[in-house]
N, CA, C and O atoms as a GROMACS GRO file, in nm:
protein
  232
    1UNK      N    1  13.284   4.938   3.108
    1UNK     CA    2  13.356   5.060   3.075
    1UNK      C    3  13.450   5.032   2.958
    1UNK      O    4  13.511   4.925   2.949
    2UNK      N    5  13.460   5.137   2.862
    2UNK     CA    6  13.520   5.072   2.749
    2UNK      C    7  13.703   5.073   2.784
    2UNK      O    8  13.780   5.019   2.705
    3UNK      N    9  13.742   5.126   2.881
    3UNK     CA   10  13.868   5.099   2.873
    3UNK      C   11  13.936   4.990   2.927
    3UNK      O   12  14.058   4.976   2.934
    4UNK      N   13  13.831   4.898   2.973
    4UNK     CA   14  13.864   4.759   2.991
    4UNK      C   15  13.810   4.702   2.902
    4UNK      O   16  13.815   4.583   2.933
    5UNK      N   17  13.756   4.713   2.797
    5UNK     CA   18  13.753   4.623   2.635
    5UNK      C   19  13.849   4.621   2.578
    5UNK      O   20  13.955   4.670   2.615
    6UNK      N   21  13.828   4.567   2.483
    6UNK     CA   22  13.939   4.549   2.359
    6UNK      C   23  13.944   4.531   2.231
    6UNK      O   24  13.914   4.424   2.178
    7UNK      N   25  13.995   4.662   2.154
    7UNK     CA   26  14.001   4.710   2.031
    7UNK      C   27  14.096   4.624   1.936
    7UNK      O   28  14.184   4.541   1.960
    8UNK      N   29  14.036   4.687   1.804
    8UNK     CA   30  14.131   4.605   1.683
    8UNK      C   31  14.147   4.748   1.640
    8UNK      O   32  14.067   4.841   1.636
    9UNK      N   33  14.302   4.733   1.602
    9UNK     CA   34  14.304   4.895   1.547
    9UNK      C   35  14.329   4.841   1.379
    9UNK      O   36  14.410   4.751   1.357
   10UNK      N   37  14.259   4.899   1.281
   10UNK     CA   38  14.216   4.904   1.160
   10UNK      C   39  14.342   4.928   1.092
   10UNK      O   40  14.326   4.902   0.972
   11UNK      N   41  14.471   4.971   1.117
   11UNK     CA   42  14.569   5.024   1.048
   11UNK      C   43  14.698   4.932   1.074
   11UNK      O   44  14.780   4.908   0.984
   12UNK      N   45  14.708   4.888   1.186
   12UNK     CA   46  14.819   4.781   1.256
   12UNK      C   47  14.771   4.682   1.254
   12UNK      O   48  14.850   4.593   1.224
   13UNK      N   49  14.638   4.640   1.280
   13UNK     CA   50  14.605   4.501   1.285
   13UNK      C   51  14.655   4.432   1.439
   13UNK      O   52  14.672   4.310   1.436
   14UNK      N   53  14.670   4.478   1.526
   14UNK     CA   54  14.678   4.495   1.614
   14UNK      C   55  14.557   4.457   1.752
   14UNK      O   56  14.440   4.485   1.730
   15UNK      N   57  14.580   4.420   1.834
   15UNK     CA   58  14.444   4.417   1.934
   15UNK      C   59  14.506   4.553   2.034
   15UNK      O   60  14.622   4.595   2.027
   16UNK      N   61  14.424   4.593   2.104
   16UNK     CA   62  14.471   4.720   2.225
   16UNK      C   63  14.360   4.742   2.298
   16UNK      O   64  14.252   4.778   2.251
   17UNK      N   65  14.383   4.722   2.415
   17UNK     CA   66  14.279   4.746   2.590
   17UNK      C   67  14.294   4.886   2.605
   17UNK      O   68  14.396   4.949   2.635
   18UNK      N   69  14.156   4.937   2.577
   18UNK     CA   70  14.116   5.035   2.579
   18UNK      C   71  14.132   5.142   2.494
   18UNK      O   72  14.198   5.119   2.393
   19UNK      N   73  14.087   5.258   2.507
   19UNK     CA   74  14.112   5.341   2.402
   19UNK      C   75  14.225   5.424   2.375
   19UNK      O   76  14.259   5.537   2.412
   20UNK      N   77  14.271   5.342   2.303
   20UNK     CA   78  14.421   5.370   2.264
   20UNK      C   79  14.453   5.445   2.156
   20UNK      O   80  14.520   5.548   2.148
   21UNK      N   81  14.387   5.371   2.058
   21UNK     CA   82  14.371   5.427   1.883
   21UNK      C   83  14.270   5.548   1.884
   21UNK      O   84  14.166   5.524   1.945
   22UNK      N   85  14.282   5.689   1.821
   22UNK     CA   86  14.125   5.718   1.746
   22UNK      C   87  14.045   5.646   1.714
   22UNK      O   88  14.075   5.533   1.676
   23UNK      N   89  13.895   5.697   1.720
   23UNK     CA   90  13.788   5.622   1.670
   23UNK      C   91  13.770   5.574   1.508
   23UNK      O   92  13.744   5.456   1.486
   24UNK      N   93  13.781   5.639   1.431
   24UNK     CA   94  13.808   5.604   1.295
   24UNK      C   95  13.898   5.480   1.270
   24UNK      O   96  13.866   5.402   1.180
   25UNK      N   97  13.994   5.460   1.336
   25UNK     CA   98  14.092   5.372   1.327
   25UNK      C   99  14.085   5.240   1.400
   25UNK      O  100  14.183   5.168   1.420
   26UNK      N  101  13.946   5.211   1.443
   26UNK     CA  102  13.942   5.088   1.559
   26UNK      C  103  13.811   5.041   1.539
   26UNK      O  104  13.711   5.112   1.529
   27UNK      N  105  13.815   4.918   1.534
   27UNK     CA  106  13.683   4.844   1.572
   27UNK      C  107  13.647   4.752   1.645
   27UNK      O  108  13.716   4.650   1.636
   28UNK      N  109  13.540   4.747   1.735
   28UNK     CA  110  13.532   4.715   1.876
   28UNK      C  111  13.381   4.822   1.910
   28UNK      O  112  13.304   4.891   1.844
   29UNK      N  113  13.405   4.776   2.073
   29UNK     CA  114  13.454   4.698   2.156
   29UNK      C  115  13.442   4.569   2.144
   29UNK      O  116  13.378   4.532   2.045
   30UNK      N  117  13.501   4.455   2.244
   30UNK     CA  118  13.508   4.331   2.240
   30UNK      C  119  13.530   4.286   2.351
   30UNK      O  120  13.625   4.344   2.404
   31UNK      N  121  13.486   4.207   2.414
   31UNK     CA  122  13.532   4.162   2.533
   31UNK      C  123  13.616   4.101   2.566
   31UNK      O  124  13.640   4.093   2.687
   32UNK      N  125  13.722   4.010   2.441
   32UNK     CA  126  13.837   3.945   2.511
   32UNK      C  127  13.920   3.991   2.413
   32UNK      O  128  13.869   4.083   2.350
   33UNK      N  129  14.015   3.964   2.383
   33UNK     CA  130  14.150   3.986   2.306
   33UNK      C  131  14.102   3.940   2.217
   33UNK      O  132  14.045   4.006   2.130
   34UNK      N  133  14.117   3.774   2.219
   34UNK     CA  134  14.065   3.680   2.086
   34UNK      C  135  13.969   3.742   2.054
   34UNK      O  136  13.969   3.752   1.931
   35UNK      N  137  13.903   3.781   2.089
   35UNK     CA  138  13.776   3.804   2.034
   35UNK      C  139  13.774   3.925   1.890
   35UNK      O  140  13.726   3.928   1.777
   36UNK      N  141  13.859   4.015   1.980
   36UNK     CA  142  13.942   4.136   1.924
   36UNK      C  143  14.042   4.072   1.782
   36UNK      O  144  14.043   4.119   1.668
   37UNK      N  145  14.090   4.000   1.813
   37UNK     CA  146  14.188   3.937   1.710
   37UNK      C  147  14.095   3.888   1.598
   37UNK      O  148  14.143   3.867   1.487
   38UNK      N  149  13.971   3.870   1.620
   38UNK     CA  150  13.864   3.782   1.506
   38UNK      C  151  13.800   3.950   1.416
   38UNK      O  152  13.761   3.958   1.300
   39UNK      N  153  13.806   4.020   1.480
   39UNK     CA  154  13.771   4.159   1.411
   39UNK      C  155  13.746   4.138   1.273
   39UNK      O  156  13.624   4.133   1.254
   40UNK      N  157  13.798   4.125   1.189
   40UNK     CA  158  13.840   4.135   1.046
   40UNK      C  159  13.700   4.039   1.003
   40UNK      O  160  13.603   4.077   0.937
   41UNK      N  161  13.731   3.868   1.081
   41UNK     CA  162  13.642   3.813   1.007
   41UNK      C  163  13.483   3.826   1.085
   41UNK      O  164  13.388   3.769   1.032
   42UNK      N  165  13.465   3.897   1.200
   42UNK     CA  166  13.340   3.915   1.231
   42UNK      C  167  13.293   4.052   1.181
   42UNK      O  168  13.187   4.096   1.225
   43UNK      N  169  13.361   4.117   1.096
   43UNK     CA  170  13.312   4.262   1.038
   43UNK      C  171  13.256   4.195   0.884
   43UNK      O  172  13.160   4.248   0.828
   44UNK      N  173  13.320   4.087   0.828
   44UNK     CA  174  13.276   4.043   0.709
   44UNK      C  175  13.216   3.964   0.731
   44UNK      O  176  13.161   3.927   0.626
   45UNK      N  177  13.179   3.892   0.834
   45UNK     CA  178  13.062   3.787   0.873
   45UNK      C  179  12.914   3.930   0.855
   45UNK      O  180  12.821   3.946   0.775
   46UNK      N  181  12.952   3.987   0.947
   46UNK     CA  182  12.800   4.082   0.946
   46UNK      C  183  12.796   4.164   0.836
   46UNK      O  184  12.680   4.202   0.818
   47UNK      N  185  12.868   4.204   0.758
   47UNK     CA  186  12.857   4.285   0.639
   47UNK      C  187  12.767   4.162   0.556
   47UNK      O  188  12.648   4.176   0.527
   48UNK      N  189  12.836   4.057   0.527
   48UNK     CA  190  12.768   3.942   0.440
   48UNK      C  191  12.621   3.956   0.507
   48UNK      O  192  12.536   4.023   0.449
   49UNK      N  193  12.594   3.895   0.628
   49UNK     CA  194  12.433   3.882   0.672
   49UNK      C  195  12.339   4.028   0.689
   49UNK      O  196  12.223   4.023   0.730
   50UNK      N  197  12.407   4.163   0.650
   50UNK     CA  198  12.387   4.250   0.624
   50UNK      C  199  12.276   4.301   0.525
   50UNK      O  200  12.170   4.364   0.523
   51UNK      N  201  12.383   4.221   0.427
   51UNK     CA  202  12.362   4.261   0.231
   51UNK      C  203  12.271   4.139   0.186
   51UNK      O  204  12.222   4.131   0.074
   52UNK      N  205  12.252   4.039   0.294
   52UNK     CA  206  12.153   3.925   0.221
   52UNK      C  207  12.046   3.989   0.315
   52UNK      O  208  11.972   4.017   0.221
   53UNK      N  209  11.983   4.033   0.415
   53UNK     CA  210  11.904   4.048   0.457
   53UNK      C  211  11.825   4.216   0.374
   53UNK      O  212  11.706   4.238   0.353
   54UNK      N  213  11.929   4.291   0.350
   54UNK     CA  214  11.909   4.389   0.263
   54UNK      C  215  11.816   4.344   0.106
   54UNK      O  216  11.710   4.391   0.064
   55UNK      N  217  11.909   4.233   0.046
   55UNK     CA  218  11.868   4.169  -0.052
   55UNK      C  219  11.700   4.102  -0.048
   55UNK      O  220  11.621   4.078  -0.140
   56UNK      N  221  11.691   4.086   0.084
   56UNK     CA  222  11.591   4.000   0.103
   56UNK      C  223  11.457   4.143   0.104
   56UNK      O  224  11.335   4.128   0.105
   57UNK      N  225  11.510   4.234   0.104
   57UNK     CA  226  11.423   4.322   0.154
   57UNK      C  227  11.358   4.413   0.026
   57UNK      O  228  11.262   4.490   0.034
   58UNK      N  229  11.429   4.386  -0.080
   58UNK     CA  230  11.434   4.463  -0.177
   58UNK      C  231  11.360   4.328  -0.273
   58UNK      O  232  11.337   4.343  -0.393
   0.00000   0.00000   0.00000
């Protein structure tokens, strides 16, 4: 249930259990805090393996 996950809110930088933030403003879910706290660099981890697999496709 998502209100026992845990969000990164996009504007505070912030972690928060459950849905706290609007949707626009959060990214998640996540299952632990830390996990939540890594937000930033697991959104640019998959954007990168994203745009090379894109690359690869083209």
């Amino acid at each position: 249930m998502s209100d026992e996950k845990y969000w990164y809110n996009l504007k505070t930088g912030e972690v928060e259990r459950g849905l706290v933030t609007p949707a626009p403003d959060r990214a998640g879910p996540f299952d632990t805090a830390e996990e939540a706290a890594r937000a930033p660099e697991i959104i640019r981890e998959r954007s990168r393996k994203w745009a090379e697999e894109d690359a690869a496709d083209r």
